[in-house]
C-alpha positions as CSV (number, residue, x, y, z in Angstrom):
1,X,71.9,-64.2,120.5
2,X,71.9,-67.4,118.1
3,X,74.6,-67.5,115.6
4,X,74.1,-67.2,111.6
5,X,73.6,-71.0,111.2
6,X,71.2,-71.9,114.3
7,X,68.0,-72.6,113.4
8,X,64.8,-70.5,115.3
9,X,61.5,-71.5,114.8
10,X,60.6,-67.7,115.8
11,X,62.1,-67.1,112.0
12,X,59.7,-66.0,109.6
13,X,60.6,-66.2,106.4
14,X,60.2,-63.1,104.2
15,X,60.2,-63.2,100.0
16,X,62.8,-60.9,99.1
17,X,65.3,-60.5,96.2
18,X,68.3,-62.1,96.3
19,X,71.5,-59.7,97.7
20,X,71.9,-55.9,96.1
21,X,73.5,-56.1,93.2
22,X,76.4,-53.2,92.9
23,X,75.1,-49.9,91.1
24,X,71.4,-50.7,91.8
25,X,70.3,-48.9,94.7
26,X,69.2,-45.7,92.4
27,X,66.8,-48.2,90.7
28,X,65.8,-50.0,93.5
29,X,64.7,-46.5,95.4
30,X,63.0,-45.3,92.3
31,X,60.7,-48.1,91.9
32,X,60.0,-48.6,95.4
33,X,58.9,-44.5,95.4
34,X,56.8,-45.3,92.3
35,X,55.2,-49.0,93.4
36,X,55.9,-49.4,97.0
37,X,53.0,-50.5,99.3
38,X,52.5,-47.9,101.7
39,X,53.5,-49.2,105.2
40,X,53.7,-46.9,108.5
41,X,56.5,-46.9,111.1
42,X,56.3,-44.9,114.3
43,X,54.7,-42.0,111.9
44,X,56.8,-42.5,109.4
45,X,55.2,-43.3,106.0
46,X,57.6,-46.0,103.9
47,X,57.1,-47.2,100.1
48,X,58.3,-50.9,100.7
49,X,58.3,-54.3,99.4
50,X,55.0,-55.8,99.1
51,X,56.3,-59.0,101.0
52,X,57.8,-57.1,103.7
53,X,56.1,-57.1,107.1
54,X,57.0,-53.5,109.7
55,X,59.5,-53.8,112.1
56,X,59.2,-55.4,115.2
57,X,61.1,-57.3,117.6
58,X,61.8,-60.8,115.8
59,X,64.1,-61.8,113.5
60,X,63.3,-63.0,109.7
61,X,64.5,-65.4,107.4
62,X,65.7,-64.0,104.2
63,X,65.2,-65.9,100.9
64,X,68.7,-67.9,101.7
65,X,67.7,-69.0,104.7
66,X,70.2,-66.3,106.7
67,X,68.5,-64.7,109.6
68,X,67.8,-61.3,109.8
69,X,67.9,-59.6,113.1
70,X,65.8,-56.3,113.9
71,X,68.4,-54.1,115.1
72,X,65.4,-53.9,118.3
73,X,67.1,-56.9,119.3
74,X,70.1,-55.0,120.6
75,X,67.7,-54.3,123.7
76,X,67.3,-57.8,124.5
77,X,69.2,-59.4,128.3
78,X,72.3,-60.5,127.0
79,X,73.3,-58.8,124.4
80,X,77.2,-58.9,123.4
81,X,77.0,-56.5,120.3
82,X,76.9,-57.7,116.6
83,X,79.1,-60.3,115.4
84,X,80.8,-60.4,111.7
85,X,78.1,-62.6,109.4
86,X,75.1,-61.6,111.1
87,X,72.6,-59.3,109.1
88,X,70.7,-56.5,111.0
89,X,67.1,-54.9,109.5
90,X,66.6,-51.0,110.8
91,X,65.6,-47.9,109.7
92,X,68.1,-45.9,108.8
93,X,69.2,-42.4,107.1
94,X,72.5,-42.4,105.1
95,X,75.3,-40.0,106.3
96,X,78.1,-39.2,103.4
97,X,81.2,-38.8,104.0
98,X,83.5,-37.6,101.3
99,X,86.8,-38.4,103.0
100,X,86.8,-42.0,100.8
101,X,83.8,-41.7,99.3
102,X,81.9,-43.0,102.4
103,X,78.3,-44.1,103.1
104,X,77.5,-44.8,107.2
105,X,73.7,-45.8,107.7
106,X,72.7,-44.7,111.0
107,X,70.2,-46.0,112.7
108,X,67.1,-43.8,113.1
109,X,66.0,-42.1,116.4
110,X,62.4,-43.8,115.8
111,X,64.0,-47.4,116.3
112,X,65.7,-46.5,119.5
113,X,62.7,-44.3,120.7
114,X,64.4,-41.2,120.8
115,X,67.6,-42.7,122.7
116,X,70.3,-41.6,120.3
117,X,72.9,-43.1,122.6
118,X,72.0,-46.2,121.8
119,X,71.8,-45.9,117.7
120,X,74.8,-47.4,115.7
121,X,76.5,-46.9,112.8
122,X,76.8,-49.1,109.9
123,X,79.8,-47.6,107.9
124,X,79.2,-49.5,104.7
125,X,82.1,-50.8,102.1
126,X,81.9,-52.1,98.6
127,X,79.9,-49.7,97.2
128,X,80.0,-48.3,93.8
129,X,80.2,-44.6,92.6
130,X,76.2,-44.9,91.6
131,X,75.6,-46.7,94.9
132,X,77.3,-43.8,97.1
133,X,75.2,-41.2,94.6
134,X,72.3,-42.7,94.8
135,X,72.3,-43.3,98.9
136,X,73.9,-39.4,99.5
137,X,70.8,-38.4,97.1
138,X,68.6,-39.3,100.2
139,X,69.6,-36.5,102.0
140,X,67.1,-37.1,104.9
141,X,64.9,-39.6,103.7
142,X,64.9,-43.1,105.9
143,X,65.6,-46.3,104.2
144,X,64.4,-49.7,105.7
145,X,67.1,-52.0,105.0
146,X,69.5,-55.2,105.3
147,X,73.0,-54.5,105.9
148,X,75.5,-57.9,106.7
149,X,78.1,-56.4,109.6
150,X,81.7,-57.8,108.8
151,X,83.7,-56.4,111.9
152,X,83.2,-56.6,115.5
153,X,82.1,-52.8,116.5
154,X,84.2,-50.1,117.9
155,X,83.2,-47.7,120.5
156,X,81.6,-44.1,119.6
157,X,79.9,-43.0,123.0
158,X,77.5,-44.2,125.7
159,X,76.2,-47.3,124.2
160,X,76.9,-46.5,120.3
161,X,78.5,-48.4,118.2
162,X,80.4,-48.1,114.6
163,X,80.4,-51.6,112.8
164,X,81.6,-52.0,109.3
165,X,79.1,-53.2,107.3
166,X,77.9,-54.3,103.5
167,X,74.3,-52.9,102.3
168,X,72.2,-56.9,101.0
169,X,68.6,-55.5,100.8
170,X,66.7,-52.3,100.3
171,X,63.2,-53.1,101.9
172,X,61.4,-49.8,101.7
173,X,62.0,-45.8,101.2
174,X,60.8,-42.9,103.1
175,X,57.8,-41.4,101.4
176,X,57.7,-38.1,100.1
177,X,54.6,-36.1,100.4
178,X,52.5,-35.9,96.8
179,X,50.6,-32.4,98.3
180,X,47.1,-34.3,99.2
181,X,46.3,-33.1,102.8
182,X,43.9,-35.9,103.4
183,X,46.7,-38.3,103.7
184,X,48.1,-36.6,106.4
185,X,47.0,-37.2,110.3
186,X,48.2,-35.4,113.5
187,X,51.9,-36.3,114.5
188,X,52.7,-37.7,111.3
189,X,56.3,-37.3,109.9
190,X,56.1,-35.7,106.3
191,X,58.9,-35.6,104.0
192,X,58.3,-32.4,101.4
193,X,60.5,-31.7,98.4
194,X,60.3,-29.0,96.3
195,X,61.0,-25.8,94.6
196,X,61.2,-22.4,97.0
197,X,58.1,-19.9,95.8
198,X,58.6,-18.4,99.1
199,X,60.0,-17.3,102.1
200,X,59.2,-14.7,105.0
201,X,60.1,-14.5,108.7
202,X,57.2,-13.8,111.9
203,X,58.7,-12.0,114.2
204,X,55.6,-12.7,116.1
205,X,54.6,-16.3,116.1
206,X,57.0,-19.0,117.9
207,X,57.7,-20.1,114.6
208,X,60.5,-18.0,113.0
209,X,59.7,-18.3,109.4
210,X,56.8,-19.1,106.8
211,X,58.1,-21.4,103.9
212,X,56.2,-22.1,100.2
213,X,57.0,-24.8,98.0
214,X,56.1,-26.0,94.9
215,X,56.3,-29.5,94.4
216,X,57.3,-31.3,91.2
217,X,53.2,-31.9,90.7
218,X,52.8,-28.4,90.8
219,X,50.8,-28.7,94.3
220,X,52.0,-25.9,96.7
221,X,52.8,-26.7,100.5
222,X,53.1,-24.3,103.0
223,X,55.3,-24.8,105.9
224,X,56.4,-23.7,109.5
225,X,60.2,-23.2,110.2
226,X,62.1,-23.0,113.3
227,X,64.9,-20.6,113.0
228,X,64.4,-20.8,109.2
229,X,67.6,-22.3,108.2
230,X,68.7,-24.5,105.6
231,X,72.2,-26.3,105.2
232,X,73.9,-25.7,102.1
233,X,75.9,-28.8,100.0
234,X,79.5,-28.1,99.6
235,X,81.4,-31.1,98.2
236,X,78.8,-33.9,98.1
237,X,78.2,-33.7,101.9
238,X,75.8,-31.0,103.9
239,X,77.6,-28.7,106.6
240,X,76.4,-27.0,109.4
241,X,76.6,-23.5,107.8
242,X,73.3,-21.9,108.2
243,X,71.5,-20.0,105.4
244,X,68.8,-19.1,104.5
245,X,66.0,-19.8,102.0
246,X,65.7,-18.2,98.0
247,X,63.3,-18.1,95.8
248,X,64.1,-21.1,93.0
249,X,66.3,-23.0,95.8
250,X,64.9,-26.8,95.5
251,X,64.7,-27.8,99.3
252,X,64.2,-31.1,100.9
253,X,62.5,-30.6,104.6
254,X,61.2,-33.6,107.0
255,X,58.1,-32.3,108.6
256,X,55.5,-33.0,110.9
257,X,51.6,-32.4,111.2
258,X,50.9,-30.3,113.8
259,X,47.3,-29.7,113.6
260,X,44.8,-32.0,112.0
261,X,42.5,-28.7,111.4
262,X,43.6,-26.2,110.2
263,X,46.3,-28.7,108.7
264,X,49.7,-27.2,108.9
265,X,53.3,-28.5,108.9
266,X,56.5,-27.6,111.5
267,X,60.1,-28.4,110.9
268,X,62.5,-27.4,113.7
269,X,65.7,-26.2,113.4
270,X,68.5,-28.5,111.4
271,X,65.7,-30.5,109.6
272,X,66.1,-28.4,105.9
273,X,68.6,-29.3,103.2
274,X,69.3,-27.3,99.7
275,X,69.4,-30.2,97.2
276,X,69.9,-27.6,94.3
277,X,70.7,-24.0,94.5
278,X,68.7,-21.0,92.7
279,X,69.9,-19.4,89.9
280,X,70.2,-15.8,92.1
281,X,72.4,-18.4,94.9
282,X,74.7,-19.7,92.2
């Protein structure tokens, strides 16, 4: 792989801002919800930069004239594993840690196409306490991003690694789901947030439990659980304690289409998270 410096003409230049600046990632993620150009990746919907093309196999330029590897590139013949100064592009969901306020980014099972093995972690540093708020907030929303590694990588498992890392762009933000069924098509990931109006198990069906939100639009989505559980927030970070949901609980659930008629949503087991508890919880 070429070093920071070398030039590629297989570089294409993207326009981008110039590197994060601390305490603006809530900002950044706000806008890019609110004004984002809708892009799809592996049936994931993102709100990104207009300027910023999907993720393939090339690197980029960014505006400094530093290339910008897609973390794909890991799967390339003669790769050594990331080298300090070298900036990686993936998809990613945040993982906090509060054991020193900690933030890794870890790299999405759509990139590696399901091979978890061979995801890494970018465990990032320098980040302020908005920063850390702000990317813990994402619960299970996917970011498209720029991190800058500044360590050689140390061994997890199989072929995982954990680099340290600084966060330099924010390209784009998972989308959540504004209620309109015709936006949705078959095997399409569907991020839903809302308020709990309801909650009842089938005994019958091979889905364990019925689920009714209310979004913040007022638009009501109804969705298929897999054991039905939720995982509560203790401490800033989620848990594996199962629950299950209440009325008033405000959820956040990543979903997928099942059938394009009758249109109905699934999430399996471990893919709910209580953002806010319910009065009756509390």
């Amino acid at each position: 792989m070429p070093n920071r410096k070398e030039e590629s003409s297989s570089h294409t230049r993207e326009s981008q801002p110039s590197d994060l600046r601390p305490e603006m990632v809530s900002n950044i993620l706000t806008n890019l919800q609110r004004n984002g150009s809708l892009m799809t990746y592996k049936g994931f919907r993102y709100r990104m930069l207009p300027t910023v093309t999907p993720l393939g196999k090339e690197s980029s330029l960014d505006p400094d004239g530093n290339p910008v590897y897609s973390f794909r590139q890991k799967f390339a013949a003669g790769f050594g594993g990331w080298q300090p100064d070298q900036r990686v592009r993936s998809q990613f969901f945040a993982l906090a840690r509060t054991e020193g306020k900690i933030i890794q980014l870890a790299v999405a099972k759509s990139v590696v196409d399901d091979n978890i093995d061979q995801a890494d972690y970018f465990t990032l540093e320098g980040l302020g306490k908005k920063d850390f708020d702000a990317l813990s907030e994402l619960t299970l929303a996917q970011i498209d991003a720029n991190v800058e590694v500044i360590s050689k990588g140390k061994h997890v498992t199989m072929n995982m690694y954990d680099y340290k890392a600084r966060l330099v762009h924010i390209n784009g933000v998972q989308e959540l789901y504004n209620g309109d069924p015709s936006t949705l098509k078959k095997g399409q990931m569907v991020l839903v947030q809302g308020k709990v109006d309801g909650y009842d198990v089938n005994h019958i069906s091979a889905y364990d439990a019925n689920l009714k939100l209310i979004l913040n639009n007022d638009r009501t989505v109804n969705i298929k659980l897999s054991n039905g559980y939720i995982t509560l927030k203790k401490k800033g970070v989620f848990n594996d304690d199962p629950n299950y949901p209440v009325k008033g609980d405000t959820v956040q659930v990543q979903t997928q289409l099942y059938h394009p008629e009758p249109k109905f949503l699934i999430a399996p087991h471990d893919s709910t998270r209580l953002l806010k508890p319910s009065n009756e919880r509390a």
